[in-house]
C-alpha positions in Angstrom: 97.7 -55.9 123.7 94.5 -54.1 124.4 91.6 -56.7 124.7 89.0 -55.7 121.9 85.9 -54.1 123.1 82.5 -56.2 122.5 79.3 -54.9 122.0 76.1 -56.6 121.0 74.0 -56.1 117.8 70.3 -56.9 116.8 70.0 -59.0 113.6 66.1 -57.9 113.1 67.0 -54.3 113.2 70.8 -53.5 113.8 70.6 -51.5 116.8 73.6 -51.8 119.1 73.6 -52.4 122.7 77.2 -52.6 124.7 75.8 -55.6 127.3 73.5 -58.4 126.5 69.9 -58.8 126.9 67.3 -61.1 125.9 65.3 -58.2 124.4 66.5 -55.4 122.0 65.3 -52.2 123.1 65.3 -50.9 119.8 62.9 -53.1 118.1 61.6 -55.2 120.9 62.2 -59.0 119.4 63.8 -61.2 121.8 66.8 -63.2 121.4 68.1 -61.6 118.6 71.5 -59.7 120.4 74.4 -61.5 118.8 78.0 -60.3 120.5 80.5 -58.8 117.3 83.9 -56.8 118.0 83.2 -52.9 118.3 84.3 -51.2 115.0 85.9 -47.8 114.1 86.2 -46.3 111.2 89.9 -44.9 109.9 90.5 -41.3 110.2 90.6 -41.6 106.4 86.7 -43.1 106.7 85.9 -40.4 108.6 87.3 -37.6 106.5 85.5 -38.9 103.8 81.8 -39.2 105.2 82.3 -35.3 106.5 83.6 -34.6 103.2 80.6 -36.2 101.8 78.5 -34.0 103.9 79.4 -31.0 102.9 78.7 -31.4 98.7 74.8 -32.3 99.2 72.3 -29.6 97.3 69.2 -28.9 98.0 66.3 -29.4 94.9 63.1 -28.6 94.7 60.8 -31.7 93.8 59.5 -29.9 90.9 63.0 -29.1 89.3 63.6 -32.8 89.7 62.6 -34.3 85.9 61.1 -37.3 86.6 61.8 -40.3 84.0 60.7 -43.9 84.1 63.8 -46.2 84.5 64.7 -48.0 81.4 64.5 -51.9 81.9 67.1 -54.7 80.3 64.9 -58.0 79.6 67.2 -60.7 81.1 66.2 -63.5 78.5 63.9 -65.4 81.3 60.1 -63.8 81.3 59.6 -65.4 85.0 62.2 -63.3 86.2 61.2 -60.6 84.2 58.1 -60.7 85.2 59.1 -60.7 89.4 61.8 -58.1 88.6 58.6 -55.6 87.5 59.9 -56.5 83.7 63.8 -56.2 83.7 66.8 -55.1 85.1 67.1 -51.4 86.3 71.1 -49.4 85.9 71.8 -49.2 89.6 69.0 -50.8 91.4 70.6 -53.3 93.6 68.8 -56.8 94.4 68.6 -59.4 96.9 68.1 -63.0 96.5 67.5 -65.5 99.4 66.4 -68.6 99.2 67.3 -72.3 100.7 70.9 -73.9 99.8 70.5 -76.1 96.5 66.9 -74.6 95.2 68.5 -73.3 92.6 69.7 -69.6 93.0 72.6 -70.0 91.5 71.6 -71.8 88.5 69.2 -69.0 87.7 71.7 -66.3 87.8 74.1 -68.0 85.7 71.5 -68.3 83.0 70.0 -64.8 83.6 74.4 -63.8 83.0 74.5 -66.4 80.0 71.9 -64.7 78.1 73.1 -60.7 78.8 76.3 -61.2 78.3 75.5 -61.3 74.5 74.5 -57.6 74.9 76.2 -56.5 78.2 79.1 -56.7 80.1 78.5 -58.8 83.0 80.8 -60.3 86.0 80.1 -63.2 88.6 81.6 -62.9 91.5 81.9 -66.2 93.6 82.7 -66.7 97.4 81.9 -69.9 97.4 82.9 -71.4 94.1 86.5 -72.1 92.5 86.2 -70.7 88.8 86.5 -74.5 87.7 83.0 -75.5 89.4 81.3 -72.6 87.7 82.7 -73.7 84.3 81.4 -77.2 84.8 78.1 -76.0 86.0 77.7 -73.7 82.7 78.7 -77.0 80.5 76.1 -79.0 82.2 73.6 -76.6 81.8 74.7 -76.2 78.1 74.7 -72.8 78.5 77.1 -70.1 76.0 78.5 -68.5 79.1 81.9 -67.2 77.0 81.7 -63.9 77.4 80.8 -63.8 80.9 83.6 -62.3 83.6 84.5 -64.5 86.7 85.8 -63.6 89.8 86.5 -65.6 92.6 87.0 -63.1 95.7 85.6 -62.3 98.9 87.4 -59.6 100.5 85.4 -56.2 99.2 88.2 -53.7 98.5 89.4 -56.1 95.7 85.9 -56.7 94.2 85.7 -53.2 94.5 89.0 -52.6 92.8 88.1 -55.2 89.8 84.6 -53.4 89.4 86.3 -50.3 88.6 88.6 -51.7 86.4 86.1 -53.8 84.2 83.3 -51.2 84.4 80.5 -53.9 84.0 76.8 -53.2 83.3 75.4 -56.1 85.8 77.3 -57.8 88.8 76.1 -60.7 91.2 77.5 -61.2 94.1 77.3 -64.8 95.4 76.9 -64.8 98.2 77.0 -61.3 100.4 77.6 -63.6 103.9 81.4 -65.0 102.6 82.2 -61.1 101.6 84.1 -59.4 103.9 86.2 -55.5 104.3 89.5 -54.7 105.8 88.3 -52.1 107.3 86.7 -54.0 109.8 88.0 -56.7 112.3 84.9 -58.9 112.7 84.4 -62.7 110.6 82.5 -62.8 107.0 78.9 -63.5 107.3 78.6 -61.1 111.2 76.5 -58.3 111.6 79.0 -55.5 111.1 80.7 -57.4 107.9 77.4 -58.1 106.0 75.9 -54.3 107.2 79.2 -52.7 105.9 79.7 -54.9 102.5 76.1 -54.2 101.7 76.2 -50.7 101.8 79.5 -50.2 100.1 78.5 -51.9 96.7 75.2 -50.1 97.2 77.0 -47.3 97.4 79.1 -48.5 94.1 76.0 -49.8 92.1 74.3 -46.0 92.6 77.4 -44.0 91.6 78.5 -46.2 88.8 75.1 -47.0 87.5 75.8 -51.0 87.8 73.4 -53.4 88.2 73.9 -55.4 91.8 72.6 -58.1 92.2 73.5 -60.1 96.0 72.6 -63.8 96.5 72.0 -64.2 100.6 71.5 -67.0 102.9 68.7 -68.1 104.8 67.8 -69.1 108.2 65.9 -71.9 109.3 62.8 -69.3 109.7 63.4 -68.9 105.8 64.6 -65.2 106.5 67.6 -63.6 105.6 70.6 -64.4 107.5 71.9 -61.2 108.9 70.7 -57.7 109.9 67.2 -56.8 108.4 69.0 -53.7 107.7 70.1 -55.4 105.0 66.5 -55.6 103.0 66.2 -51.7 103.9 69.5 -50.8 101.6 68.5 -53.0 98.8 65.6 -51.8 96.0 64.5 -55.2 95.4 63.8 -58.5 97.8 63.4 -62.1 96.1 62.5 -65.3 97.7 63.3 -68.6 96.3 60.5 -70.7 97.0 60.1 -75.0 97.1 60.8 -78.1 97.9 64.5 -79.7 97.2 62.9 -82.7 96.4 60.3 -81.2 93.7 61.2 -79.8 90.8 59.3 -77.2 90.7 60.5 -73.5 92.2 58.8 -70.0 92.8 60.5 -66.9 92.8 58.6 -64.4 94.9 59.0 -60.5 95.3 58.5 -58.8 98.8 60.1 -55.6 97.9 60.5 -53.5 94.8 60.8 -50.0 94.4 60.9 -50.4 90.3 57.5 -52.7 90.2 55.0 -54.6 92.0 55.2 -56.7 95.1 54.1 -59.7 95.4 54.7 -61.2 91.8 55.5 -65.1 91.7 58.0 -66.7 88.8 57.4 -70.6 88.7 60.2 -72.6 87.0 60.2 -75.9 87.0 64.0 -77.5 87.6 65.7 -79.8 84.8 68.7 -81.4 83.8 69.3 -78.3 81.8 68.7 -75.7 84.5 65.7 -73.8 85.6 63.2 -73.7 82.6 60.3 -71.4 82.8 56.4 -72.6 83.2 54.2 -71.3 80.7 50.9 -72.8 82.8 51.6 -72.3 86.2 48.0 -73.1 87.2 48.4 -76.9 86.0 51.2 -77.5 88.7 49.0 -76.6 91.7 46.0 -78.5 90.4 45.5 -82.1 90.7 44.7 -84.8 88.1 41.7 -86.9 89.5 40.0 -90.2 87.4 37.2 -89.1 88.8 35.6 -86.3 91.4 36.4 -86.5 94.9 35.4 -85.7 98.4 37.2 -82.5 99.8 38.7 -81.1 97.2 37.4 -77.4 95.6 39.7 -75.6 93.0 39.9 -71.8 93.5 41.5 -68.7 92.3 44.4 -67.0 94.2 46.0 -63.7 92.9 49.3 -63.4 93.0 50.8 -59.8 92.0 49.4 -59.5 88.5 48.6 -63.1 87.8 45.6 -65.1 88.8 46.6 -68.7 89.6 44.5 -71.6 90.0 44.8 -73.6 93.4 43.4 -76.5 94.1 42.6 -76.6 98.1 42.2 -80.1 99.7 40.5 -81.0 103.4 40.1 -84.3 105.0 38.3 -84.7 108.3 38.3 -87.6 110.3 36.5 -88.3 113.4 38.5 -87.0 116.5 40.2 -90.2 118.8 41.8 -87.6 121.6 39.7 -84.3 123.6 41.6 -82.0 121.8 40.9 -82.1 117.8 43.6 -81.0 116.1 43.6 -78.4 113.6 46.1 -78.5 110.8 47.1 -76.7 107.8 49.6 -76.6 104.9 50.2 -73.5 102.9 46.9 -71.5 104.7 47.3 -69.8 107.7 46.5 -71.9 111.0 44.6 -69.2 112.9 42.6 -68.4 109.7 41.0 -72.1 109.8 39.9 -72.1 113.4 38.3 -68.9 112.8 36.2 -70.2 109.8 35.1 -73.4 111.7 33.8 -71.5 113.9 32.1 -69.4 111.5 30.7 -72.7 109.7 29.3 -73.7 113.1 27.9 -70.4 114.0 26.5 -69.1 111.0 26.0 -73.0 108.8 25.1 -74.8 111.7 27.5 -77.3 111.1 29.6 -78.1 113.6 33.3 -80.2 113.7 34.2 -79.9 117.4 34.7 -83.7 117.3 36.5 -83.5 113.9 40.4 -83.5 112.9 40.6 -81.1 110.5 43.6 -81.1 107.8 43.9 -78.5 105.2 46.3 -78.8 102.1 47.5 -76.5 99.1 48.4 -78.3 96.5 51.6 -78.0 94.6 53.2 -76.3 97.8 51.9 -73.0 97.2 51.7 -70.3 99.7 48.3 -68.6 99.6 48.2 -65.0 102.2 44.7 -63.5 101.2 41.7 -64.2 102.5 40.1 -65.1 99.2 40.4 -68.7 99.9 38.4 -68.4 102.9 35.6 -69.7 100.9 37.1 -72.4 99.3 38.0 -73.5 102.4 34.9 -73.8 103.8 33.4 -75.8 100.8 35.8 -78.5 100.6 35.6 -78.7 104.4 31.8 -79.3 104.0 32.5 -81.3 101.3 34.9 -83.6 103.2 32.6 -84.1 106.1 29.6 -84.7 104.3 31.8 -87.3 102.0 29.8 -85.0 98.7 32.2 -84.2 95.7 32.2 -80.9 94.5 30.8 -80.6 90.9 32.8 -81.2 88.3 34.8 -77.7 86.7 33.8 -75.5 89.5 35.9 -72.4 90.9 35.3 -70.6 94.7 36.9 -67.9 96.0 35.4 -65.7 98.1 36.5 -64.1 102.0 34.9 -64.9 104.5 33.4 -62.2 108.0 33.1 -63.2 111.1 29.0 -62.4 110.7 28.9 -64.9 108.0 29.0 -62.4 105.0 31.1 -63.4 101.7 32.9 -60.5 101.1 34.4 -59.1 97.2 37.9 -59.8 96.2 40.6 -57.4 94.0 40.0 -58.5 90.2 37.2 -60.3 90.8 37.3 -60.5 86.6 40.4 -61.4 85.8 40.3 -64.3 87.7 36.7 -65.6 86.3 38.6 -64.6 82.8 41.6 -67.1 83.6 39.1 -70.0 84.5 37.1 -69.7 81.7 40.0 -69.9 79.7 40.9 -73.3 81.8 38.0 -75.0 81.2 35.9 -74.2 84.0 32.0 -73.9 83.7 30.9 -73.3 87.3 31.7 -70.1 89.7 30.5 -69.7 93.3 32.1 -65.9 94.0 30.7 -62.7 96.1 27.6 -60.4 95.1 29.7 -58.0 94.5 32.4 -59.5 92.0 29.2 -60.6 89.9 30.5 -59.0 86.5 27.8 -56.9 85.4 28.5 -59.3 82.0 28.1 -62.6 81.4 31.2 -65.0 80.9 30.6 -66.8 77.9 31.0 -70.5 79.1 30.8 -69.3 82.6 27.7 -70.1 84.8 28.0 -67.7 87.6 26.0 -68.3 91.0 26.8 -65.2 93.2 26.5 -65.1 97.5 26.3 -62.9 99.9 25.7 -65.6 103.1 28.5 -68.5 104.0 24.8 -70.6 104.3 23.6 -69.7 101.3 27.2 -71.2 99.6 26.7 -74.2 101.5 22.9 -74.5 100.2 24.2 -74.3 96.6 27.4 -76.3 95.9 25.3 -79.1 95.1 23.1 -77.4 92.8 
């Protein structure tokens, strides 16, 4: 018997090499070759793509009538709200988060409630029939009417989606999935590539709704080809702690909505229930005010959040300082010390420096810079904050506060919190006043540091 040929494939990109190397020449990340069997397709396979080929038409864009895709509400608003406000007929979806946070438990519901309107089918790799049953009693959830199939091999799936003609499938997970038509193990490059593409290729032609659960790494990427993300309309994260209750869904892709929307659901005995006042997880309940801490207001897609940002400095006891951070970026905070010193004159060169967002949330945009700073300077002086006061505000490298996107809105949503006090940018002053809202506007890191106080 003829040895199988070996090549090696990229995980980050997908690009295909026939010896190993520490870097892929495609994409040019290292250690990311993994060694799978070589794979050809039938002569049937082939017939078929060349067959394919030959039936495309050419359009002009303005013949094409363009319509805005209808959405189906899935019963959760949080999910709605990440999905760009429902369900699309034949977008495909990807779901990756951490094993036990809870991806799982939200597509049951998210089946539970359609299936009063839709047909639906779960398809489990990983799950007997029985453990699914049990999890939908515990969860007291009215899952009758929902369609189980426990399968992994592809041309079966395939074979009961034709049969069934369902209006939304999930696929859980796409790594235990696997074709015929290829010799590799369920969960390699080729298998996860291939399976991915062929219910793609289903979910477009039969106008079903796919949606694929996938696996993580330790990184908290997707296990598997990036490729992967590139077929798929939408990417969602599952976000949190295994030992909170609380969970955010994020979107990184979505070609039906906007990108970066956040779902917080909090987990119960009774599944995942939505969180009507997501602000109130990621701020902190104090008797009294305290040293270090400055509440400010993130935007996350559509939604502005409040965050309350903690900083604790402590006199250094080895040459080296250290500098660390939780849910801000790391670089980011040595940048605005040094901005603090340069431009504040205060310097914290003998100072540890530790940086916290509560609540476990992940802030990206440089509108915290300024909160930052404060509660630094608030820590190191040992000086609370005033009482009901908001920051947010990013922060040059010449000392200049820059303007933040919806600079409104987010004064808006902390008025409507309670909050009487706003230290912001010139140039997000609204041009009317806030009722309730005492506004002090900045255009110097200094001049913020001269007026927290006042």
């Amino acid at each position: 018997m003829a040895k199988a040929k070996t090549i090696y494939s990229c995980t980050e990109c997908g690009g295909q090499v026939p010896k190993w190397q520490g870097q892929c020449p495609h994409c040019e990340a290292w250690n990311t070759l993994v060694e799978s069997v070589a794979e050809t397709l039938p002569a049937a396979g082939k017939n078929r793509f060349s067959a394919l080929a030959t039936t495309g038409k050419v359009q002009l864009l303005s013949e094409v009538e363009a319509q805005d895709a209808p959405r189906t509400p899935t019963g959760i608003a949080e999910f709605d709200r990440v999905l760009g406000g429902g369900l699309v007929s034949g977008a495909v979806v990807l779901i990756g988060g951490d094993p036990g946070i809870g991806k799982s438990t939200l597509l049951l519901q998210t089946l539970a409630h359609l299936s009063t309107q839709q047909n639906v089918l779960y398809v489990s790799g990983e799950e007997s029939s029985q453990q699914i049953a049990l999890r939908a009693k515990r969860l007291a959830l009215d899952a009758r009417a929902v369609h189980l199939l426990p399968e992994i091999q592809l041309e079966k799936i395939q074979a009961a989606i034709a049969h069934s003609k369902p209006d939304v499938v999930v696929i859980d997970s796409i790594q235990t999935v696997y074709s015929e038509q290829l010799t590799s193990a369920p969960g390699s490059v080729a298998q996860v590539r291939e399976c991915a593409a062929q219910l793609t290729r289903l979910a477009k032609s039969s106008h079903v709704t796919m949606i694929l659960v996938g696996h993580v790494t330790k990184e908290g990427t997707l296990a598997g080809p990036r490729v992967l993300e590139h077929i798929v309309d939408t990417v969602l994260y599952f976000e949190g702690d295994t030992h909170s209750s609380f969970r955010l869904v994020r979107a990184f892709k979505n070609r039906f909505g906007a990108v970066n929307e956040l779902g917080v659901f909090a987990m119960t005995e009774k599944g995942l229930r939505e969180v009507s006042n997501p602000s109130a997880l990621f701020l902190s309940q104090h008797d009294a005010q305290v040293a270090g801490s400055c509440v400010m207001v993130t935007q996350e897609g559509t939604r502005p959040l409040l965050v309350e940002i903690q900083a604790l400095l402590d006199d250094a006891h080895s040459p080296s300082p250290r500098r660390l951070s939780l849910g801000l970026e790391q670089n980011r905070l040595a940048m605005l010390l040094a901005v603090l010193h340069r431009h504040a004159g205060i310097a914290c060169f003998d100072q540890d420096v530790f940086i916290n967002a509560v609540g476990g949330v992940k802030i990206t945009e440089p509108g915290a810079d300024l909160a930052v700073l404060l509660a630094i300077v608030s820590s190191l002086r040992n000086r609370p904050l005033p009482e009901k006061m908001v920051v947010f505000g990013e922060v040059g490298l010449a000392g200049e506060i820059r303007p933040v996107q919806r600079g409104q809105e987010r004064l808006k949503e902390a008025a409507k919190l309670g909050f009487t006090r706003a230290i912001i940018p010139k140039a997000n002053k609204p041009k009317h006043a806030i009722e309730g809202m005492d506004i002090i506007a900045v255009d110097r890191v200094e001049d913020a540091v001269s007026k927290m106080r006042e």
